[in-house]
C-alpha positions as CSV (number, residue, x, y, z in Angstrom):
1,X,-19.8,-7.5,16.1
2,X,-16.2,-6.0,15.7
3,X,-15.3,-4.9,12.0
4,X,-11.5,-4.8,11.4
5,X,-10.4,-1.5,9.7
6,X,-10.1,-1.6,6.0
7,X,-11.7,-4.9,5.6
8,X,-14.0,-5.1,2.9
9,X,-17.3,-6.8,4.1
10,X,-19.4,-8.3,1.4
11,X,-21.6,-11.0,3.1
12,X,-22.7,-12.9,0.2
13,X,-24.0,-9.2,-1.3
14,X,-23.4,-9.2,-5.3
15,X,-20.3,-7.7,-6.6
16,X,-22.5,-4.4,-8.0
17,X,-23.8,-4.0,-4.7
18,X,-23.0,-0.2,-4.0
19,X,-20.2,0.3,-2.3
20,X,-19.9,2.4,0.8
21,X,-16.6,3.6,2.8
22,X,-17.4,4.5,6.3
23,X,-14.2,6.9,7.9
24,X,-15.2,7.4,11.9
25,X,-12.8,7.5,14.8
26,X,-15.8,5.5,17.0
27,X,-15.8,1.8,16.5
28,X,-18.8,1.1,17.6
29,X,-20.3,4.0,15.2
30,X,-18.1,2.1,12.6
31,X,-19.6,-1.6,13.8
32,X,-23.7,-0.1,14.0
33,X,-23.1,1.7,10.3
34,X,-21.5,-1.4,9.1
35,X,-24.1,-4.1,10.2
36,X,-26.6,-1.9,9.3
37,X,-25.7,-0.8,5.8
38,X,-24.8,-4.8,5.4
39,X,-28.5,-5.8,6.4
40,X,-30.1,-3.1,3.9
41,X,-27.7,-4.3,0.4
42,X,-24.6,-2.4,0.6
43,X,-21.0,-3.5,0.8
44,X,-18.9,-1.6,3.1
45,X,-15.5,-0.7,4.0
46,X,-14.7,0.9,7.6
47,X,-11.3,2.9,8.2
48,X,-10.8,4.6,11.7
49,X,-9.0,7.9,10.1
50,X,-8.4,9.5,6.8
51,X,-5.0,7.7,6.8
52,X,-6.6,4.4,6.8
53,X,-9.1,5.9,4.1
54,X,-7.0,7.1,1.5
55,X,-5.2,3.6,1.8
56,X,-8.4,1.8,1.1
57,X,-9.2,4.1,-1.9
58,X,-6.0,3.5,-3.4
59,X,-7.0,-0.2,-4.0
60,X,-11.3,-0.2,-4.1
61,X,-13.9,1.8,-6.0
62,X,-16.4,3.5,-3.7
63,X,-20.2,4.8,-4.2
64,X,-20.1,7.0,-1.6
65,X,-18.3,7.9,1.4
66,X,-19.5,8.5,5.3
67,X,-17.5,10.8,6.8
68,X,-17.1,12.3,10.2
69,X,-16.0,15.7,11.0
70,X,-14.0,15.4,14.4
71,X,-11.2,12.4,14.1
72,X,-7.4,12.6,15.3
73,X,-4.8,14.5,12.6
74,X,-6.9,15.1,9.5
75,X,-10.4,16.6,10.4
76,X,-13.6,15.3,7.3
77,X,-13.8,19.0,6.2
78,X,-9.9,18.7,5.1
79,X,-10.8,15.1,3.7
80,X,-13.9,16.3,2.4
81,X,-12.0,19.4,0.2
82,X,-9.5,16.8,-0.9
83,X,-11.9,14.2,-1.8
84,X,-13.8,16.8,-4.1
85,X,-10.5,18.0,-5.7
86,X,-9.7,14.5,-6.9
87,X,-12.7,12.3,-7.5
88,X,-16.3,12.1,-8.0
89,X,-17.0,9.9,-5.0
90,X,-20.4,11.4,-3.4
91,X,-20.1,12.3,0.5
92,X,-22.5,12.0,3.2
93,X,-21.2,14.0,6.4
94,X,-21.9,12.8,9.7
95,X,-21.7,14.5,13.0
96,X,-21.9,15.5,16.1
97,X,-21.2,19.5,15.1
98,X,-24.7,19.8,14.5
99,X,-24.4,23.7,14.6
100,X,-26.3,25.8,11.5
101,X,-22.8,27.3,11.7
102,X,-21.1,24.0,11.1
103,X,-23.4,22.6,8.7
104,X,-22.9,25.6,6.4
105,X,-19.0,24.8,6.6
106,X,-20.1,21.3,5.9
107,X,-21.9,22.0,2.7
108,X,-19.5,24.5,1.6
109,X,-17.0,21.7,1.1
110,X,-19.0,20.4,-1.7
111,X,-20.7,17.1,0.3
112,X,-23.7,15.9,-0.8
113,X,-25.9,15.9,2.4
114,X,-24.7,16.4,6.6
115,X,-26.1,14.4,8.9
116,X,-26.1,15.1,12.9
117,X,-25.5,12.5,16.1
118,X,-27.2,10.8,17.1
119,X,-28.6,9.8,13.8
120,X,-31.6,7.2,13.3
121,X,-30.3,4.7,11.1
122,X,-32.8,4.2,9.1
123,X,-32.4,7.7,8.4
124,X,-29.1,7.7,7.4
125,X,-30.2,4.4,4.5
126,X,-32.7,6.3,3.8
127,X,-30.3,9.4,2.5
128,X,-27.9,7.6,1.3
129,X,-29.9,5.7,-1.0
130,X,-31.3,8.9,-2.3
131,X,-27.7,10.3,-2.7
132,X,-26.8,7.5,-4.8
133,X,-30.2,7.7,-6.9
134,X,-29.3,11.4,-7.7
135,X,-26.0,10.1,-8.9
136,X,-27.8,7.5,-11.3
137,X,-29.9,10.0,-12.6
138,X,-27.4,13.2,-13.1
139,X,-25.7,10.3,-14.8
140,X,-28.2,9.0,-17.2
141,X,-28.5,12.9,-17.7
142,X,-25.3,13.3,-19.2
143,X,-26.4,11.2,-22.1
144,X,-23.3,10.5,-24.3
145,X,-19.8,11.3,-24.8
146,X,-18.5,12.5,-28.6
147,X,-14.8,11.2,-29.6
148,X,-14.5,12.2,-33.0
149,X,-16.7,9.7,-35.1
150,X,-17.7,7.5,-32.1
151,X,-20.1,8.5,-29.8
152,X,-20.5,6.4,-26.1
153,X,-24.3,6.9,-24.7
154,X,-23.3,6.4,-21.1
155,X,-26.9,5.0,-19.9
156,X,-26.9,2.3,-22.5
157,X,-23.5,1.9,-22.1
158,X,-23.6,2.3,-25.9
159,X,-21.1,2.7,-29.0
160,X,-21.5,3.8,-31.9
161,X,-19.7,4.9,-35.3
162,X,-22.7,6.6,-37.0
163,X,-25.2,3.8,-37.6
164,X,-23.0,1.2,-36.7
165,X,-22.7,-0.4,-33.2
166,X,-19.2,-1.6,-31.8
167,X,-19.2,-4.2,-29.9
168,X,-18.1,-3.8,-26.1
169,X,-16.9,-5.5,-23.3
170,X,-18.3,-5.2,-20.1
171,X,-14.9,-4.1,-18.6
172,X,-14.5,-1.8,-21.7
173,X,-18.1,-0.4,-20.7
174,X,-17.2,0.1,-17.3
175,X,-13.7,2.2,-18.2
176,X,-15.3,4.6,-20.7
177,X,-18.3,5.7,-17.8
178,X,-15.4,5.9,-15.4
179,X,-13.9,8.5,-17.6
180,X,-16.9,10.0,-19.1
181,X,-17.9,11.0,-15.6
182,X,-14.2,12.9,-15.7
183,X,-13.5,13.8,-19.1
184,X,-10.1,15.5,-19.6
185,X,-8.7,14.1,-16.2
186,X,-6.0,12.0,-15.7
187,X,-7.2,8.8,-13.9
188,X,-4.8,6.5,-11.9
189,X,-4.4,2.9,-12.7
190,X,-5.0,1.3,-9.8
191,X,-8.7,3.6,-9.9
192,X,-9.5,2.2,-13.4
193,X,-8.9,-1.2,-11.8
194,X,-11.0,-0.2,-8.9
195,X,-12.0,-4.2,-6.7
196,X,-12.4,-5.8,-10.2
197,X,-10.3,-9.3,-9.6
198,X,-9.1,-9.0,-12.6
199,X,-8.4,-5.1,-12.7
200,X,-4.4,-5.4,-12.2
201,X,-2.4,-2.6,-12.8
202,X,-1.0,-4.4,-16.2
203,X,-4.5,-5.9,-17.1
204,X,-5.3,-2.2,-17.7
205,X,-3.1,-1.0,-19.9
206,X,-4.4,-4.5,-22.0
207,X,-7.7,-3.5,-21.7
208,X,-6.9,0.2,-22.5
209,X,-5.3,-1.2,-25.8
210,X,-8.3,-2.7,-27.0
211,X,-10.1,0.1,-26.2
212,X,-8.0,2.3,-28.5
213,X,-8.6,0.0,-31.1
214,X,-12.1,0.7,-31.0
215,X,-12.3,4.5,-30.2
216,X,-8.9,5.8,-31.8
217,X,-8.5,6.1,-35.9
218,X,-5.2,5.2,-35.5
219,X,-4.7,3.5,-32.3
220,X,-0.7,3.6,-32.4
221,X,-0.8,7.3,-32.0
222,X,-4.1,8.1,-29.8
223,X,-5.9,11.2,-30.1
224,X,-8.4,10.7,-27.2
225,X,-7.7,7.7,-24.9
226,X,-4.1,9.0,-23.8
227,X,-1.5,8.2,-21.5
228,X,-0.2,10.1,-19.0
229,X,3.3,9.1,-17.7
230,X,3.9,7.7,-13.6
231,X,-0.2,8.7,-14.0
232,X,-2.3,6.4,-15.5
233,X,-4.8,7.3,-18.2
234,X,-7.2,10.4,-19.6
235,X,-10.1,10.7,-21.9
236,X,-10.5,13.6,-24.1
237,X,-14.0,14.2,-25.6
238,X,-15.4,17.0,-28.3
């Protein structure tokens, strides 16, 4: 099986399937990763090089990334520092730098676990379901978010104006985790929209308005859910 680059395969897998972006250089590491991640639940995007990456993650919301260390131009340890500047996207390294040396410099990017080649690839499932687990848990951790009077309990998916619950969407539920996991960042449109169908550029800013009117006193002059000009959007909590 042959997987064209930047093609998102889904395989009758449902839409909250996790979502894994594989960026290696060797096809036939990209086809094995693919067909195996596939057969174990996951949907999966495969880019040859960063390039082809950062394309795919301007238009799709990934769980995690796979990333190689040795590709042509941009090497994964400059991806990997880049990737941790601007997103919360979990990173699974693999390798064929299998050096203690190199591992370290691995890790000290930030990434969330390094794999060497040749792998087993029931390994590598195996790791990155637990990578992903963490993730659920560190975020059912976090508990809630405080915007003046409302408070969002992330895990529930929850919010409430002291006793009262408002009513939520599940698009509406969906934006305020995205920026509760990155309070007081500005957050791109076309990341809030993410491979929702129905996550246009301009169906955000409609669903941002509606949000207001349930998180902002006075929704014509936001406090919390602001926006941020040529940028997109940011969430300020207390």
């Amino acid at each position: 099986m042959t997987v064209e680059d930047g093609l998102v395969r889904r395989d009758c897998l449902p839409d909250d399937a996790p979502h894994v972006l594989i960026v290696d250089d060797d096809q036939r590491i990209r086809d094995l990763l693919t067909r195996y991640l596939i057969e174990n639940g996951f949907r999966v995007t495969p880019a040859a090089d960063t390039s082809a990456a950062r394309a795919a993650m301007r238009g799709l919301k990934f769980d995690l990334v796979i990333l190689d260390v040795m590709m042509p131009g941009e090497s994964g340890l400059q991806f990997a520092r880049y990737l941790k500047k601007t997103s919360e996207v979990p990173i699974c390294m693999l390798t064929a730098r299998s050096d203690p040396e190199d591992r370290i410099a691995g890790l000290e990017t930030g990434v969330d676990d390094y794999l060497p080649k040749p792998f087993e690839p029931r390994e590598l499932v195996l790791r990155v379901k637990n990578i992903l687990r963490r993730g659920r848990i560190e975020l059912a951790n976090s508990d809630e978010i405080r915007m003046g009077e409302f408070v969002f309990y992330i895990a529930r998916g929850e919010l409430k104006r002291g006793e009262e619950t408002i009513r939520l969407t599940e698009r509406e539920r969906d934006l305020l985790r995205q920026f509760a996991q990155r309070p007081g960042v500005a957050i791109a449109r076309h990341e809030l929209a993410g491979d929702d169908a129905t996550g246009s550029e301009r169906a955000i800013d409609v669903q941002i308005n509606r949000l207001r009117r349930k998180i902002e006193t006075d929704p014509s002059n936001p406090v919390y859910l602001q926006t941020v000009r040529s940028k997109g959007y940011i969430l300020y909590t207390d």
